[in-house]
TORLO-389793 format. One record per residue: x, y, z of N, C-alpha, C in turn; residue number from 1. Coordinates in pm, whole numbers, padded with zeros to 5 digits. Atoms other than C-alpha are relative to their C-alpha. Layout:
<mikols>
      n.u      n.v      n.w     ca.u     ca.v     ca.w      c.u      c.v      c.w    nr
        X        Y        Z        X        Y        Z        X        Y        Z   NUM
...
</mikols>
This chain:
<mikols>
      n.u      n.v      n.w     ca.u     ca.v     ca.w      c.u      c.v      c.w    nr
   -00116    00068   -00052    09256    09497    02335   -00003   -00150   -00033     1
    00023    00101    00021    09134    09177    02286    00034   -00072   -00158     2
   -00066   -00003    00132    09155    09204    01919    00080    00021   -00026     3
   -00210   -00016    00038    09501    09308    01902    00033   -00138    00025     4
   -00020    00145   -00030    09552    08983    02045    00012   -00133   -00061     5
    00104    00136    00096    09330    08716    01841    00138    00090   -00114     6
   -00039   -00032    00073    09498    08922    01589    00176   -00074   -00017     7
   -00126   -00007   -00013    09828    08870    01705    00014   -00129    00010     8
   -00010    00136   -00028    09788    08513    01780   -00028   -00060   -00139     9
    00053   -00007    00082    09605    08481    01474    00098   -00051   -00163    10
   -00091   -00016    00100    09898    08611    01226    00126   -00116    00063    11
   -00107    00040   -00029    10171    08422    01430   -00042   -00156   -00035    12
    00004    00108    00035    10024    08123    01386   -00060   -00104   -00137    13
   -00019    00029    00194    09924    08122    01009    00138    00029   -00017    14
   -00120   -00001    00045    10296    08231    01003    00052   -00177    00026    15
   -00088    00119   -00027    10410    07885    01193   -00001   -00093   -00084    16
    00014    00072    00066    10197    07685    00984    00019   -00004   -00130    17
   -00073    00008    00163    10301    07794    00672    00132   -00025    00010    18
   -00158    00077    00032    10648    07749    00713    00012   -00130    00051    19
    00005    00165   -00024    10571    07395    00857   -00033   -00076   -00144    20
    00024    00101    00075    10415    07315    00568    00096    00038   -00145    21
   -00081   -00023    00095    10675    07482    00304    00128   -00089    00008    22
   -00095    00158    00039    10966    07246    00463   -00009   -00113   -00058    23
    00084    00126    00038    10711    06973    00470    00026   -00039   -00156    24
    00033    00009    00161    10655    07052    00104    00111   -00036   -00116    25
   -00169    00018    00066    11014    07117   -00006    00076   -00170    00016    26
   -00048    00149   -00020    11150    06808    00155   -00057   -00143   -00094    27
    00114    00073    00069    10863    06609   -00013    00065   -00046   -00171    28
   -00015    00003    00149    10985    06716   -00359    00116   -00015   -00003    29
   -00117    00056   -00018    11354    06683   -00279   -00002   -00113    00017    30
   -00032    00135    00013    11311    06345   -00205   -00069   -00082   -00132    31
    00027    00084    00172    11116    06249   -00530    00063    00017   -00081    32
   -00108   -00061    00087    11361    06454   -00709    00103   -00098   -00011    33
   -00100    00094   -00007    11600    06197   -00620   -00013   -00078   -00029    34
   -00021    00136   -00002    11463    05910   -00588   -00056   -00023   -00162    35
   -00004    00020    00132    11342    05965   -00975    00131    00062   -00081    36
   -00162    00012    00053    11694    06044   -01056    00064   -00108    00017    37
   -00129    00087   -00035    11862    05746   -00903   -00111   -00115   -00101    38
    00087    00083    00040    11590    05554   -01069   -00011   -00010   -00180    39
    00034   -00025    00181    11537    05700   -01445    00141   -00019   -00024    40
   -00212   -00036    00099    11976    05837   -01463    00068   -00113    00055    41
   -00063    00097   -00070    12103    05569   -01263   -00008   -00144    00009    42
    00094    00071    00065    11876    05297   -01376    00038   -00102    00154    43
    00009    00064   -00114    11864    05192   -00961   -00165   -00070   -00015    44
    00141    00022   -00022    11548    05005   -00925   -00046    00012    00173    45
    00032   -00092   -00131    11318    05162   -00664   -00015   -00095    00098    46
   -00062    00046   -00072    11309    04860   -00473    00122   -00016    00064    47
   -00146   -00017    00011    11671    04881   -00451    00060    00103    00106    48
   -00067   -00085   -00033    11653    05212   -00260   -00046    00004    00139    49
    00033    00022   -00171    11661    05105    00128   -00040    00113    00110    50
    00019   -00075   -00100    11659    05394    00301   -00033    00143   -00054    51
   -00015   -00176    00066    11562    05795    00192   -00097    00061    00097    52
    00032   -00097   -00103    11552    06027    00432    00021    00139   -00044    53
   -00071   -00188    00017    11530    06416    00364   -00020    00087    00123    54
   -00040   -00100   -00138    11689    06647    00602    00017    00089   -00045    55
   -00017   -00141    00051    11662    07002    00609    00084    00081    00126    56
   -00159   -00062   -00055    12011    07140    00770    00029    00111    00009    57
   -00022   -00175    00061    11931    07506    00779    00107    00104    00175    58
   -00080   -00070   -00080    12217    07581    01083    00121   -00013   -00068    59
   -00167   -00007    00039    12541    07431    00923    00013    00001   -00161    60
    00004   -00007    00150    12449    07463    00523   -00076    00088   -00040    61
    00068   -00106    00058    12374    07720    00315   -00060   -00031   -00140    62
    00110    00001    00122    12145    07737   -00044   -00041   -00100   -00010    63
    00031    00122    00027    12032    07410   -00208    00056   -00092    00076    64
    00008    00144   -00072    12216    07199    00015   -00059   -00016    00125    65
    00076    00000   -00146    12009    07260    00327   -00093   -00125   -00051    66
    00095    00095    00048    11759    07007    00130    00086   -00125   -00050    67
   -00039    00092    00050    11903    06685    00101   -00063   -00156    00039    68
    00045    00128    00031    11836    06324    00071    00095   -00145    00045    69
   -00121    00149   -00054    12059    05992    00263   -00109   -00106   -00077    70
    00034    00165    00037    12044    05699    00054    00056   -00118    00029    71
   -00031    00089    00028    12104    05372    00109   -00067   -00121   -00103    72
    00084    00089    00090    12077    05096   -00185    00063   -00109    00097    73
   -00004    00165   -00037    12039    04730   -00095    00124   -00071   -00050    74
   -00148    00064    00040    12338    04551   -00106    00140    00077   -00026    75
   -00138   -00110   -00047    12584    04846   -00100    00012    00075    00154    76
   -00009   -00024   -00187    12739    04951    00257    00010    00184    00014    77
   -00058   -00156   -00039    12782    05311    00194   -00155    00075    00001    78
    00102   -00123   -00030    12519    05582    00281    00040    00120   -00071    79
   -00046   -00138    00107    12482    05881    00009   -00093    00078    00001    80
    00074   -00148   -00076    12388    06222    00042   -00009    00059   -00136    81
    00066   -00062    00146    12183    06398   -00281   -00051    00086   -00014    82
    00048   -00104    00067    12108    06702   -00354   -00099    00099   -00129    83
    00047   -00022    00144    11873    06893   -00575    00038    00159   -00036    84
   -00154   -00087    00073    12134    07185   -00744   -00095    00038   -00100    85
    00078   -00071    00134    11866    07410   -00983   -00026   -00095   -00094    86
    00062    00136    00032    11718    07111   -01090    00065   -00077   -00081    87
   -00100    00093    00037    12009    06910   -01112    00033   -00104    00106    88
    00017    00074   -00120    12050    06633   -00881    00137   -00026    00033    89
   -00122    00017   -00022    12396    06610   -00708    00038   -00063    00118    90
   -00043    00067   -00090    12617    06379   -00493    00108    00063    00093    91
   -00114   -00066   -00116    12810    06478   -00190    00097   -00060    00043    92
</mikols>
């Protein structure tokens, strides 16, 4: 009985931590994805890029855009939302 248990505790919580660390991971690379897009295609310099946050939105968005990226650059007032689209990087 006991071992059913450990067991059970066991599997549930190698389950949690792997999907902690697969957002973790995803998010990670979504935001480099970007910020070496706005940087190499966009020729932003990375000082330049004030704010990058990646949010993972998995109640109100479905496929690739659950992973996205808010930028703000320095000296522009608008806040932009980036996507990485089958390894294409896209604006919202």
């Amino acid at each position: 009985m006991i071992k059913k248990v450990l067991v059970i505790f066991g599997v549930l919580a190698i389950s949690i931590i792997s999907s902690y660390s697969y957002i973790h991971i995803k998010l990670d690379l979504t935001k480099d994805a970007v910020e070496d897009y706005l940087v190499n295609e966009k020729g932003i310099n990375k000082k330049d890029i004030k704010v990058s946050k990646p949010v993972y939105d998995w109640i109100k968005v479905k496929g690739d855009k659950k992973w996205f990226v808010c930028i703000e650059i320095h000296g522009d007032e608008g806040t932009y939302y980036y996507y990485e689209d089958h390894k294409k990087i896209i604006s919202s």
